[in-house]
ZABAKE-920003 format. One line per field, with one value per residue (C-alpha): residue number from 0; chain; y, x, z. Coordinates in Angstrom, 3 decimals. Layout:
<nodes>
num: NUM	... $
cadena: A	... $
north: Y	... $
east: X	... $
up: Z	... $
</nodes>
This chain:
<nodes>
num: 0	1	2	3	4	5	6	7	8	9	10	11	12	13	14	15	16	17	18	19	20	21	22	23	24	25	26	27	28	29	30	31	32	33	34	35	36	37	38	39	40	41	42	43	44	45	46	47	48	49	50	51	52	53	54	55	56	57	58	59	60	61	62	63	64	65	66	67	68	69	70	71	72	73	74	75	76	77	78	79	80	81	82	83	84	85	86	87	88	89	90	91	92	93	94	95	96	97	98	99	100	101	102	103	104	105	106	107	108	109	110	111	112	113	114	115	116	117	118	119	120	121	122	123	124	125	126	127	128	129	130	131	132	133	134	135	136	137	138	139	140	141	142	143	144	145	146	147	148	149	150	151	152	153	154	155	156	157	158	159	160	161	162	163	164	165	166	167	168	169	170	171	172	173	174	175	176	177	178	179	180	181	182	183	184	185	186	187	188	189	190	191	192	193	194	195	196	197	198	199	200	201	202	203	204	205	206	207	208	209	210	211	212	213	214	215	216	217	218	219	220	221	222	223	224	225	226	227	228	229	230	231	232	233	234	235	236	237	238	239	240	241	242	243	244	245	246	247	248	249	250	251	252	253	254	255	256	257	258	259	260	261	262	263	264	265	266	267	268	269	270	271	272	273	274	275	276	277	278	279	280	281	282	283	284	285	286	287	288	289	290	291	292	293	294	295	296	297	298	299	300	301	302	303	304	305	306	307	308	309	310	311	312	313	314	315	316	317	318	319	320	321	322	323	324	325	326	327	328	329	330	331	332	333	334	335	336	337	338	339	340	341	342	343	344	345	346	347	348	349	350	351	352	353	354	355	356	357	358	359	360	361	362	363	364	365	366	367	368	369	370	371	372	373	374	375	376	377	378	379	380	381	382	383	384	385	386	387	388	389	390	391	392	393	394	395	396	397	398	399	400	401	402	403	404	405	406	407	408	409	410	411	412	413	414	415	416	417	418	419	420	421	422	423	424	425	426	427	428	429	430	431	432	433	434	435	436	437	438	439	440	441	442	443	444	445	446	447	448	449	450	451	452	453	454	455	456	457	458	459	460	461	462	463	464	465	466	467	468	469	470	471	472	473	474	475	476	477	478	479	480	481	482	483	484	485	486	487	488	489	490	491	492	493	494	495	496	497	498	499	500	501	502	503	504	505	506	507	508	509	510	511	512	513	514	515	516	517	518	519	520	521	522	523	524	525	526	527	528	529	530	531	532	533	534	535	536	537 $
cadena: A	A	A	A	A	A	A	A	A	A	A	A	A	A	A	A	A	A	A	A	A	A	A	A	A	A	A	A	A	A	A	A	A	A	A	A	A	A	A	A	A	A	A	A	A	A	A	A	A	A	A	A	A	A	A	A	A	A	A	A	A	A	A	A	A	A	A	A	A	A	A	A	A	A	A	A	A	A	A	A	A	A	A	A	A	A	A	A	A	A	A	A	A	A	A	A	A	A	A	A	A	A	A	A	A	A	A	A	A	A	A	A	A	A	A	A	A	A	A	A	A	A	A	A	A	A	A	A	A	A	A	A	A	A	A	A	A	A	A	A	A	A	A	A	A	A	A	A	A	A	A	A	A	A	A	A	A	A	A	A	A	A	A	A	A	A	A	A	A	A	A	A	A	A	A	A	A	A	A	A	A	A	A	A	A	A	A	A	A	A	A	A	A	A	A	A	A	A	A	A	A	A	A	A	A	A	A	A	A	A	A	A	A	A	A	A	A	A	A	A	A	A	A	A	A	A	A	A	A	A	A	A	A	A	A	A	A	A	A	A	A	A	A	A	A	A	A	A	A	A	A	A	A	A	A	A	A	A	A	A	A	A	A	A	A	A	A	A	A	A	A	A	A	A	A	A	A	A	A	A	A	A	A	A	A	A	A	A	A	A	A	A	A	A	A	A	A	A	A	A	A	A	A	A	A	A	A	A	A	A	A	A	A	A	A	A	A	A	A	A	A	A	A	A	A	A	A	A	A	A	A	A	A	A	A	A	A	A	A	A	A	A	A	A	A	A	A	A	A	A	A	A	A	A	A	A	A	A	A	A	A	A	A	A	A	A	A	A	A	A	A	A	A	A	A	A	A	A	A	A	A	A	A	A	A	A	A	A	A	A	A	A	A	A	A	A	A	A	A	A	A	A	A	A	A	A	A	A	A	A	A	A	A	A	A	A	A	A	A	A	A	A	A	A	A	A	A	A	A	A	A	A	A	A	A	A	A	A	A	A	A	A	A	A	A	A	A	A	A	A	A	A	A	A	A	A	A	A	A	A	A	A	A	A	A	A	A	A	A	A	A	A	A	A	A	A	A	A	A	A	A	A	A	A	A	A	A	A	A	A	A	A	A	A	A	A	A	A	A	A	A	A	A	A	A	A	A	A	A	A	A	A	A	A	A	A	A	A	A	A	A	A	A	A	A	A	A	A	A	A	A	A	A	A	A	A	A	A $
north: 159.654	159.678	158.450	155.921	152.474	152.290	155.337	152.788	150.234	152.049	150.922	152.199	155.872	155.949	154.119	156.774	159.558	157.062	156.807	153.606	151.376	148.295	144.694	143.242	143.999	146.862	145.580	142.219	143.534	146.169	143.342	140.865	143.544	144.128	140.883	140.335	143.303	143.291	146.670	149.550	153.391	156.692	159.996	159.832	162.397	162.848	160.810	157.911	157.662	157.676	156.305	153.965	153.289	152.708	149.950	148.500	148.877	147.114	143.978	143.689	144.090	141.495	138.971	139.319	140.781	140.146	143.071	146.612	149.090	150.027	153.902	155.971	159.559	161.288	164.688	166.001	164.034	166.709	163.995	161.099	163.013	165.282	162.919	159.118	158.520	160.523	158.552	154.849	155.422	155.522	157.636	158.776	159.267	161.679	161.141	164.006	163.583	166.118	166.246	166.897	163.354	162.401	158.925	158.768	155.662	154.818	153.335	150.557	149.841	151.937	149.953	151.627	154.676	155.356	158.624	158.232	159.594	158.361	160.071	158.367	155.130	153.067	154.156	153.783	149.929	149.261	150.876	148.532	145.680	145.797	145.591	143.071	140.778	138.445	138.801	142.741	142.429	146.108	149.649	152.538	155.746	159.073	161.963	164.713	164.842	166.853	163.346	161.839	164.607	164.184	167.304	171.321	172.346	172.668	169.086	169.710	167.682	169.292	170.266	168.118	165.308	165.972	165.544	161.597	160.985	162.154	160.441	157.723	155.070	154.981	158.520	158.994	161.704	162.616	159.501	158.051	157.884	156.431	153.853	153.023	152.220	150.015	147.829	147.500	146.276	143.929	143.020	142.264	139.862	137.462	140.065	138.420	140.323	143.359	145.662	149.497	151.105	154.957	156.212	159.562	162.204	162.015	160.319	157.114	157.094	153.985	154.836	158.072	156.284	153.428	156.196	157.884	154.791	153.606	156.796	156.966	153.503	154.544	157.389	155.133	152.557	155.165	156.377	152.647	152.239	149.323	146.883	145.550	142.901	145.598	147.341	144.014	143.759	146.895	146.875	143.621	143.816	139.921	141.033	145.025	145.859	149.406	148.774	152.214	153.687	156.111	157.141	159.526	161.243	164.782	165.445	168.646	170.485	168.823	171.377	173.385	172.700	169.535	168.966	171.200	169.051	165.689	167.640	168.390	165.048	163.857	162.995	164.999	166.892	166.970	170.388	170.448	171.051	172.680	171.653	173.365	172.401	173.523	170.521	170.945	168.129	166.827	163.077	163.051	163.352	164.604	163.542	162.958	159.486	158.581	157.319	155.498	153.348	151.767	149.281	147.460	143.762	143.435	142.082	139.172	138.854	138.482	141.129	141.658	140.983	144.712	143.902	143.381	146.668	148.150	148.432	147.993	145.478	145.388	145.740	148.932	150.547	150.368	151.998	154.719	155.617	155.633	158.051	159.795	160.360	161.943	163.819	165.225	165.604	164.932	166.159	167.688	170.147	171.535	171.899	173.273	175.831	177.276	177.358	180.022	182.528	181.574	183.078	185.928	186.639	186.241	182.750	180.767	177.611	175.687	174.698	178.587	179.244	176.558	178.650	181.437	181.365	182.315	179.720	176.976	177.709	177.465	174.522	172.702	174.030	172.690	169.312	168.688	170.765	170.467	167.485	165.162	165.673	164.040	161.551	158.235	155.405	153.216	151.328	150.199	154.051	156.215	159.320	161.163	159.523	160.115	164.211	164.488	163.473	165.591	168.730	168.458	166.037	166.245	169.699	171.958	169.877	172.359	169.960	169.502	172.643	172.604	175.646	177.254	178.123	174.170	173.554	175.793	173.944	172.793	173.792	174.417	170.741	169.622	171.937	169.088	166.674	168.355	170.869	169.835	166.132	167.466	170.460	168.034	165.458	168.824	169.235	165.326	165.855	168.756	169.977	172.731	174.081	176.668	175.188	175.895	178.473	177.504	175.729	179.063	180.990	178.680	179.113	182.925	182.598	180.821	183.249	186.382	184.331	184.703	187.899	187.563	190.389	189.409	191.294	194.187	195.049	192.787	190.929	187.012	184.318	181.822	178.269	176.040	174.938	174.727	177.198	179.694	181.801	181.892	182.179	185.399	186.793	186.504	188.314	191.117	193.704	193.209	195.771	195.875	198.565	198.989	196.110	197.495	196.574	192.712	192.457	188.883	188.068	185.209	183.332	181.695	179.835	179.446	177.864	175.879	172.100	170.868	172.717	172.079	169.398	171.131	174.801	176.177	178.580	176.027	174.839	178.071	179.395	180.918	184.412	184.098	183.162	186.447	188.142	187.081	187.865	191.110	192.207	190.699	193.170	195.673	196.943	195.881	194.421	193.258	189.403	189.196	191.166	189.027	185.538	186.922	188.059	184.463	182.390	184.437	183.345	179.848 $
east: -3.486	-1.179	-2.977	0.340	0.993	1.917	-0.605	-3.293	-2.888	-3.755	-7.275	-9.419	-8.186	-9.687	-12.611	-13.316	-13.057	-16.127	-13.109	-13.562	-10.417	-9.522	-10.637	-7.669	-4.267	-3.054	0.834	-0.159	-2.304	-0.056	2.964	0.510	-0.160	3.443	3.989	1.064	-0.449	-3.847	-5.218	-3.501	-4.795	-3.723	-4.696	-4.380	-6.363	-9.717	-12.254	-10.031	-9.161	-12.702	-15.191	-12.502	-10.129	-13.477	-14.792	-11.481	-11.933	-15.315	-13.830	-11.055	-13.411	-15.915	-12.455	-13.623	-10.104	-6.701	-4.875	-5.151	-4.466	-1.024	-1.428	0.319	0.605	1.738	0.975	1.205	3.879	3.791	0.666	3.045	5.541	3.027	-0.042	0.597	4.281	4.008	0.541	1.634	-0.786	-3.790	-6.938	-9.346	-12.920	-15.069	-18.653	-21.142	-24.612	-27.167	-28.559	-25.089	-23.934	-20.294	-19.069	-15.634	-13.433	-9.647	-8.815	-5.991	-6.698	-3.867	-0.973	1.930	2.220	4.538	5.669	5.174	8.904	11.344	13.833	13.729	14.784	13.498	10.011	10.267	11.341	8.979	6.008	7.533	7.553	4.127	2.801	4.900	3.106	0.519	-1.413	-2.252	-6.071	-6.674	-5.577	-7.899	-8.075	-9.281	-7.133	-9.938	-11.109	-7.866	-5.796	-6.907	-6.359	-3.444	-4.001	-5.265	-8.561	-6.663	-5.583	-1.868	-0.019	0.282	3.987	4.469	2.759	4.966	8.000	6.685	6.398	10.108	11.534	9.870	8.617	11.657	10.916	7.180	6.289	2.261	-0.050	-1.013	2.507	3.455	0.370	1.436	5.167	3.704	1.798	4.957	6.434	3.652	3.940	7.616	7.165	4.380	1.169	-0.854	-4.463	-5.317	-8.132	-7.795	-10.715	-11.447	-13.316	-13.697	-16.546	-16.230	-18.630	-17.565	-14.676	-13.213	-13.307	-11.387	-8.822	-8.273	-7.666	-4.781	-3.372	-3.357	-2.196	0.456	1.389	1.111	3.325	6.144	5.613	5.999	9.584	10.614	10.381	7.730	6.771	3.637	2.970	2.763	-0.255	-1.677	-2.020	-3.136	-5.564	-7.125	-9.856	-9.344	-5.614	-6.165	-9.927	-11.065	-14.791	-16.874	-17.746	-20.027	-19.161	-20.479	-19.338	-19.558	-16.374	-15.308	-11.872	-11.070	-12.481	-10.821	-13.582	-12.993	-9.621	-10.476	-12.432	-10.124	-7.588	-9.974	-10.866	-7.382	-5.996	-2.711	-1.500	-5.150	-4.427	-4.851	-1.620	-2.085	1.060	3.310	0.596	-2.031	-3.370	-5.852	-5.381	-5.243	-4.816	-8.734	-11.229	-14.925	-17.797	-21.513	-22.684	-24.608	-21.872	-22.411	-20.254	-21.457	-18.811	-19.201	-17.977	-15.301	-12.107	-10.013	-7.911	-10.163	-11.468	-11.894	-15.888	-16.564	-20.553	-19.929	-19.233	-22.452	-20.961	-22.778	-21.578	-23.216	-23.277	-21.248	-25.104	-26.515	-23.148	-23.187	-27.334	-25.971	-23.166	-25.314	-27.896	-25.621	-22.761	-25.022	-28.413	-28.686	-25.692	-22.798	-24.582	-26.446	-22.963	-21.620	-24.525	-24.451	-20.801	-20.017	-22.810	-22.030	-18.742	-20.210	-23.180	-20.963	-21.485	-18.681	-20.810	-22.636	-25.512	-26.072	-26.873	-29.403	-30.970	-31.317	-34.733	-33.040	-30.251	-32.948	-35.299	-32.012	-30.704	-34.650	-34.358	-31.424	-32.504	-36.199	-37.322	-34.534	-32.293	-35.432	-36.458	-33.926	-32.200	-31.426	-33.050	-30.544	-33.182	-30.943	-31.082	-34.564	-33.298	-36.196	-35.457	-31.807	-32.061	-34.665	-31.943	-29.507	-31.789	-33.258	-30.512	-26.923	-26.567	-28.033	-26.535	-24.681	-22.095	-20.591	-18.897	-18.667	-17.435	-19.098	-15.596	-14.397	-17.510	-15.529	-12.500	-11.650	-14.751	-13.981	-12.945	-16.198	-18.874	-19.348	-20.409	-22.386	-24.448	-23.107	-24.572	-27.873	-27.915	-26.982	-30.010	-32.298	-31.081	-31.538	-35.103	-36.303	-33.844	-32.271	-31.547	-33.769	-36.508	-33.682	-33.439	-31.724	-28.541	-27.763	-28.149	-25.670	-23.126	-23.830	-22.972	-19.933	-18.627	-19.796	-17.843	-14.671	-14.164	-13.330	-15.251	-18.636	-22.246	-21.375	-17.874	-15.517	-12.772	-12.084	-10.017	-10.982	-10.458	-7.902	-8.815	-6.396	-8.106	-8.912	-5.992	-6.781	-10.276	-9.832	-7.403	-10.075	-12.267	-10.158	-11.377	-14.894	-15.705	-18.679	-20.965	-20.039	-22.589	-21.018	-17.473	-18.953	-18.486	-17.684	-15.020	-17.682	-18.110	-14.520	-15.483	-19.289	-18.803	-15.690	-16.869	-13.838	-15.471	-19.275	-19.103	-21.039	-21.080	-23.805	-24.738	-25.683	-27.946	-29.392	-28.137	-25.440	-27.174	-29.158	-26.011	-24.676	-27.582	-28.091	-24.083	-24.458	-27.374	-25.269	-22.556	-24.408	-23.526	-23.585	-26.293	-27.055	-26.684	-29.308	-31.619	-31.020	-31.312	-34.645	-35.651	-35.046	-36.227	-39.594	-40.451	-40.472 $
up: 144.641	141.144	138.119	137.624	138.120	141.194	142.266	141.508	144.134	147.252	145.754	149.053	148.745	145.201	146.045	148.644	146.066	144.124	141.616	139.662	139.343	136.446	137.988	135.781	136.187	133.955	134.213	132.698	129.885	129.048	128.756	126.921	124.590	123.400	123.217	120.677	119.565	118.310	118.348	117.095	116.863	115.030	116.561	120.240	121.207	123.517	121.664	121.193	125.154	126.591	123.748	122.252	125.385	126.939	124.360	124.829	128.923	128.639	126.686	129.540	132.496	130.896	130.067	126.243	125.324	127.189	125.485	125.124	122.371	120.935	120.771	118.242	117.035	114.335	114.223	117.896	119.610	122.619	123.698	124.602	126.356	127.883	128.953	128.327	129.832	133.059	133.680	132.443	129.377	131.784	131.240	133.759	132.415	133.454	132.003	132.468	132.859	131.967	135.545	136.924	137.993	137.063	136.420	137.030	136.070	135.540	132.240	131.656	128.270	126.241	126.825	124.559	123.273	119.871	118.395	114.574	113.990	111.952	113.289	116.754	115.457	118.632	117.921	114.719	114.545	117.605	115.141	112.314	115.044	115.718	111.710	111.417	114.278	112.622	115.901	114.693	113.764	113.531	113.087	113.811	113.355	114.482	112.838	111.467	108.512	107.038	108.062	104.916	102.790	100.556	97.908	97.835	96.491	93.274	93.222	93.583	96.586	99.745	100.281	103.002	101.388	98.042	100.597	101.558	98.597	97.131	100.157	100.479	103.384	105.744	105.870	106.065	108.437	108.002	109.010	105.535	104.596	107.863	107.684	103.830	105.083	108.339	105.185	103.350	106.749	106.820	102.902	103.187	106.038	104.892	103.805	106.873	106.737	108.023	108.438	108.544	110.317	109.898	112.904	111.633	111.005	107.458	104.842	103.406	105.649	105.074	101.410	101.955	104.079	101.162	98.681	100.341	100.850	97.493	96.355	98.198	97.174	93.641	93.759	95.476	92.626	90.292	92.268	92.186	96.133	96.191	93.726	92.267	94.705	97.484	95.137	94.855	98.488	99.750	96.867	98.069	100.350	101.314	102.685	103.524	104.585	104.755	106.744	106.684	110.139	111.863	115.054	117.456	120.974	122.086	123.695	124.870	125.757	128.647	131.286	134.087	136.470	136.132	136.991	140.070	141.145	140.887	142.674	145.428	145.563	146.158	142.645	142.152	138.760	136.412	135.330	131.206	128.792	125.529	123.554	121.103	118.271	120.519	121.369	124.587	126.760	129.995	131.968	131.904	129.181	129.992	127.687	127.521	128.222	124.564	122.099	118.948	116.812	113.892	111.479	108.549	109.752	107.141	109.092	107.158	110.077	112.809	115.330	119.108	120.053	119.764	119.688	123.058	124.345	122.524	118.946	115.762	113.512	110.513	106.834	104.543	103.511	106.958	107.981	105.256	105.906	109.922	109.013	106.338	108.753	111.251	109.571	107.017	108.876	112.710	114.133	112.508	110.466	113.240	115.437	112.091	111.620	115.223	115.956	113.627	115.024	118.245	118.379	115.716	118.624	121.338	123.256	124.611	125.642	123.069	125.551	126.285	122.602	122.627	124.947	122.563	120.514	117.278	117.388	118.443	115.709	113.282	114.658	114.264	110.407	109.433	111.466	111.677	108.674	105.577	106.864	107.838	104.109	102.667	105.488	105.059	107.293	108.786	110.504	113.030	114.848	114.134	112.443	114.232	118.174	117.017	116.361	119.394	121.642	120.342	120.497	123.824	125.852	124.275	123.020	126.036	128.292	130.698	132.001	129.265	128.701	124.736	123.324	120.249	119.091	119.150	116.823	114.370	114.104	110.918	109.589	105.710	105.695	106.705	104.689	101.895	103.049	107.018	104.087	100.692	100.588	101.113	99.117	96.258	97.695	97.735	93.442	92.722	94.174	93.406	90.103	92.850	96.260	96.313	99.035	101.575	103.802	107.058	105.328	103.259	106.689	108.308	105.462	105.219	109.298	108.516	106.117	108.463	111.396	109.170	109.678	112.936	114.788	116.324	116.149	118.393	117.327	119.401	117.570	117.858	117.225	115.111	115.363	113.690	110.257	107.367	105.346	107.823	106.364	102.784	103.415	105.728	102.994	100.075	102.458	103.668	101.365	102.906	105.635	108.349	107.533	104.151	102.358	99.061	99.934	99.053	95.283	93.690	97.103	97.822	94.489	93.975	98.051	96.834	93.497	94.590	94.100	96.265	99.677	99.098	96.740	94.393	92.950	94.535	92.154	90.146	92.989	92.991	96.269	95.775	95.218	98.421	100.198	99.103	99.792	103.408	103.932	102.433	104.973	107.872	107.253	107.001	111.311	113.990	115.109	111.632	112.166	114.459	112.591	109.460	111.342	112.512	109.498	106.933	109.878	110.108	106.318	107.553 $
</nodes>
């Protein structure tokens, strides 16, 4: 069996490996969808091809939608050369149940995949194409976090965002500039509405998306390459809609195991890639069943039925207390607080450390006891049922192989608003920080993590994240077992408003940060004994 086109239609040999196949015809979507495109994504990756290639799925199989999504990427084009051409864009989803049952389905929704590059001039007037179509109802996205981020802590451009905007949009190369020059594709031919839909762990990320867009648009106005109508447009919510979004899906590194598994089972070549950007990937994607997706209903060109396939549609404050409630209480921060001392006390699975006492009693802190204080009620999810499931169902679920190390990727991008937005809800309650004890532990962790050699000596290395250099620079002079090697290397990270969102020496736990990162580098050994020791005073 070849996850392909034509590998597809000896239906009975998948059905006998209880592999799943499309009920509608994959050719005739996929054709129908180039024709008239409707949905288009950014960011290609894992999460996109099971929780939103699955939404997508759903709407086919139930004859709600007759065309797919157009896939495109602009960071890691390894992906379509690597894992959507050689399998005719298809996706096989492996969902993994806590009590070790699999469901295992072949997707047909992606229909095209696109390689953000101007250089390949095919792609690129296809991509143009496609913005052009007054059929296109939505583009969404799931690039990180950093995606959206157009400057350095110190405000200044990024160099390769400086470059965009020099050269301007017929040679945009990271996604906002790309997504900018699409608009002024879609300006130039008519300005037919569109809505722009951030699917990304970030807070108020449809808000974060429209800024970098308008940025970038005001920086080519400035360089003469667009003109004030364009601003007009993308300015206008009536013609260019930004809806906020929370969305939610553990999903894992594709897993070794796994792919074993499908091979045994008769599907040829599942073995994972990891690409020249190291991008892990493979033709499958493994994830827990519970998924969320919550959107503000704000779409001036029309939308596919997504209710339909379990999403939320609702209003922009029930969608920021849904995200609020997650990124900054229920979820994130608790993957954010454990990751770091998993690596640091040496666990590769993220459902082991739940395991461990210390790590549980953290993760409850951060959760039950300091997050629960402040949380916003989205009364459409109960905070409370929400954080029970992801403490005793989705995070020690042992099928799901999550690393602690994938929990640290991109980290320093994240810390404002998964511990920031509460320590500054903590200061507008209570004039300061200082009731907190398990978020200072958890950045303290972070910062220990850094260093790159765990609790009994062993070295490690860290995970992606754009800062991870500069921050293990500004630490070098620190040594283990020397607690008066730290002098002031921590305040210039601590009190740096752009990270955290809010010096937090001003919210009165900076010191104690300090403090309990001081005592964890004391030997090792010492970051046990200090967890122990500021959880026992709860």
């Amino acid at each position: 069996m070849e996850l392909t086109w034509s590998g597809i239609e000896n239906k009975e040999e998948w059905k006998k490996a209880g592999i799943m196949l499309p009920d509608y015809d994959v050719k005739d979507v996929a054709q129908a969808t180039k024709k008239a495109p409707a949905w288009v994504h950014f960011g290609i990756g894992n999460i996109f091809r099971i929780f939103l290639g699955g939404i997508a799925d759903t709407l086919l199989e139930q004859k709600e939608m007759d065309r797919g999504i157009t896939c495109v990427e602009t960071f890691d084009t390894d992906v379509v050369d690597q894992i959507y051409d050689p399998y005719d864009n298809l996706v096989l989803s492996v969902i993994l149940h806590g009590d070790g049952r699999q469901e295992r389905r072949v997707l047909g929704s992606l229909t095209e995949a696109l390689k953000a590059q101007y250089e390949d001039s095919a792609a690129w007037e296809r991509l143009k194409e496609v913005f052009r179509a007054e059929s296109l109802q939505m583009v969404s996205f799931t690039i990180t976090e950093k995606g959206y981020a157009l400057k350095n802590a110190d405000d200044t451009f990024f160099p390769f965002v400086e470059k965009d905007i020099e050269n301007g949009p017929e040679k945009a190369v990271c996604a906002m500039a790309v997504v900018t020059a699409m608009l002024l594709e879609r300006y130039k031919n008519g300005g037919t509405p569109l809505t722009l839909v951030s699917m990304d762990n970030c807070s108020q990320n449809g808000e974060k998306l429209r800024e970098s867009v308008l940025v970038m648009a005001a920086e080519w106005k400035k360089r003469g390459f667009v003109d004030d109508g364009f601003i007009a447009y993308v300015s206008d919510e009536t013609k260019v809609s930004f809806p906020w979004t929370m969305i939610d899906k553990i999903t894992p590194r594709p897993a070794e195991k796994i792919a074993k598994e499908l091979e045994a089972a008769g599907v040829k070549n599942m073995q994972p890639v990891t690409t020249s950007k190291r991008t892990y990937i493979a033709p499958f994607v493994n994830a827990e069943a519970p998924q969320y997706l919550v959107i503000e209903d704000s779409f001036p060109n029309g939308r596919p039925p997504l209710e339909k396939a379990g999403v939320y549609m609702t209003d922009r404050d029930t969608v920021n207390k849904s995200e609020r409630m997650k990124v900054t209480v229920c979820l994130n921060p608790i993957h954010t607080a454990l990751g770091p001392y998993g690596c640091v006390l040496g666990y590769d699975l993220f459902s082991d450390e739940m395991k461990d006492a210390d790590m549980l009693k953290l993760a409850e802190t951060v959760g039950y006891q300091e997050g629960m204080d402040v949380v916003p009620d989205p009364k459409i999810i109960s905070p409370k049922a929400f954080l029970d499931e992801c403490i005793k169902e989705r995070f020690p679920n042992p099928y799901l192989g999550d690393t602690c190390l994938r929990l640290c990727t991109d980290s320093s991008q994240g810390l404002g608003v998964r511990f920031g937005v509460t320590i500054k809800s903590y200061v507008e309650k209570y004039g300061d920080a200082k009731k907190l004890t398990g978020i200072p532990l958890a950045i303290a962790g972070w910062l220990r993590y850094l260093l790159g050699v765990d609790d009994k000596g062993e070295p490690y290395e860290l995970a992606p994240d754009p800062m991870a250099e500069e921050m293990q620079k500004q630490l070098s002079t620190i040594v283990i077992g020397d607690p008066s090697s730290l002098t002031d290397q921590l305040k210039w990270i601590l009190s740096n408003e752009n990270v955290f969102f809010i010096d937090l020496y001003k919210a009165g736990i900076g010191t104690l940060i300090e403090d309990i990162f001081r005592e964890e580098i004391a030997g090792f050994g010492a970051v046990r004994r200090t967890v122990q020791k500021y959880l026992a005073q709860l």
